[in-house]
Every structure is written in structure tokens, then in C-alpha cells.
Backbone bond lengths (Angstrom), bond angles and torsions (degrees), N, CA, C in turn:
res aa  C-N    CA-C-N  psi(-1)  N-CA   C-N-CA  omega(-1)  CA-C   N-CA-C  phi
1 X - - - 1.453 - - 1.527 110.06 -
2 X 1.399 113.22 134.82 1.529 116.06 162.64 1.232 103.45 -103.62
3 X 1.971 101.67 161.59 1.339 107.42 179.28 1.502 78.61 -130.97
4 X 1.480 77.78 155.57 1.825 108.17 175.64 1.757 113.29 -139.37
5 X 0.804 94.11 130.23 1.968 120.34 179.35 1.295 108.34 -76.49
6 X 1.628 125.26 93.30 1.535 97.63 -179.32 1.969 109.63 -84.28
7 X 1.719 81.85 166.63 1.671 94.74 -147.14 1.820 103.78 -69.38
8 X 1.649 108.91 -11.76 1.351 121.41 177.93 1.688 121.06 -62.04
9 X 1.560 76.80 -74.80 2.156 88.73 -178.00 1.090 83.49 -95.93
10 X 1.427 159.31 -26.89 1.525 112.76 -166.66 1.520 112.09 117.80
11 X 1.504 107.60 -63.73 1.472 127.21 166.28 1.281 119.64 -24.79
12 X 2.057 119.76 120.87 1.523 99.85 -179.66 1.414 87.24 -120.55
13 X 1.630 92.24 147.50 1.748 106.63 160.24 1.801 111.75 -127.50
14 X 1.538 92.39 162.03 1.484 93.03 176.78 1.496 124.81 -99.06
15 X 1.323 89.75 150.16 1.857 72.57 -175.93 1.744 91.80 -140.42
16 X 1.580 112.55 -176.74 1.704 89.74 -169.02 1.608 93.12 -120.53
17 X 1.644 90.16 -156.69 2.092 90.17 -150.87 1.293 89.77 -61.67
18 X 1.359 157.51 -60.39 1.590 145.66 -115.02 1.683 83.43 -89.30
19 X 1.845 139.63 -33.51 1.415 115.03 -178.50 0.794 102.51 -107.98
20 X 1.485 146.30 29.67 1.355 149.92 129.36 1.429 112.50 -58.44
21 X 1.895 117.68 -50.07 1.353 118.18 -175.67 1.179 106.16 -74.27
22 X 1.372 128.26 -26.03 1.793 133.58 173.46 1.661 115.01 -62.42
23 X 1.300 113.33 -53.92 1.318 110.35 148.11 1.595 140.52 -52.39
24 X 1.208 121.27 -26.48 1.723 133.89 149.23 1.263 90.46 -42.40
25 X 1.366 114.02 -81.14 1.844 116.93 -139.52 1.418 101.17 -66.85
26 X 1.349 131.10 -24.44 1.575 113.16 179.68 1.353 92.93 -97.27
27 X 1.222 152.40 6.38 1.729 148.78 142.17 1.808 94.76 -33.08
28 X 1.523 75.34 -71.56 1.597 98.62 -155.36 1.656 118.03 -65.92
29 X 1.533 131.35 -33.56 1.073 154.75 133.39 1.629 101.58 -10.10
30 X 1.961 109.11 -96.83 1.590 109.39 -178.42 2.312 112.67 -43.60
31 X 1.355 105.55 -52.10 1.497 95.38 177.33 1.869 120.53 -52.84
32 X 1.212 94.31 -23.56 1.709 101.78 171.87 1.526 115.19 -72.15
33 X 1.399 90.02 -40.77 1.905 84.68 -169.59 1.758 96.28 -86.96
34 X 1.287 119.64 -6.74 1.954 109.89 -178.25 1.649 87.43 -73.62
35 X 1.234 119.57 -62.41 1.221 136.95 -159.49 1.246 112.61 -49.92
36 X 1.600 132.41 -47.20 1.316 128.11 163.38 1.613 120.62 -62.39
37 X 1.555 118.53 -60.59 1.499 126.50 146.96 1.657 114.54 -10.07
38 X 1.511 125.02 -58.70 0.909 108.75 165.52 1.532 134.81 -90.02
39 X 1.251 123.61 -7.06 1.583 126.94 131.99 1.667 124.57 -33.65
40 X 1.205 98.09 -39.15 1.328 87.21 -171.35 1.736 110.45 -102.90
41 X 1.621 107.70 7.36 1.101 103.01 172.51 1.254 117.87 -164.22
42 X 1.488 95.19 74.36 1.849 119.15 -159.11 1.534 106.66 -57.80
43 X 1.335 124.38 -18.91 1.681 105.93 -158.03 1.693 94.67 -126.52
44 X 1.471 111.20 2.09 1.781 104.03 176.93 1.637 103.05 -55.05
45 X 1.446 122.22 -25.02 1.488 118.45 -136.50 1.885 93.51 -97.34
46 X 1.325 115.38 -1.36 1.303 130.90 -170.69 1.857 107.72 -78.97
């Protein structure tokens, strides 16, 4: 089991690997879609 601290209250609970790896992939998912978004639109952020 991992535990995780959420970044709000503070509070950690455990949860085990398969919603640990569910939580990875939408980590990794939203940083994919900022990352292209800003490829495709390098100077909005100016």
C-alpha cells in the first residue's frame, strides 16, 4: 500500500498500487495535454 498526503488538508490515506497507478496516468495524462497546448501555442502564455 501507498499513502498519499493530499496537497489541500494535509490528510494522508492509503490506497494500493492499481489507484496509485490510476492516479500516475491522470498526473501524466493532464502534463501531456499542458505540454502539447503549449506547443501549439508558444507565445499565448506571454
Amino acid at each position: 500500500m501507498n499513502e498519499i498526503s493530499c496537497p489541500h488538508c494535509n490528510n494522508a490515506f492509503k490506497i494500493d498500487q492499481a489507484g496509485y497507478a490510476d492516479i500516475v496516468k491522470q498526473v501524466r495524462e493532464k502534463k501531456s495535454c499542458e505540454m502539447s497546448t503549449k506547443m501549439e501555442f508558444p507565445f499565448t502564455s506571454m
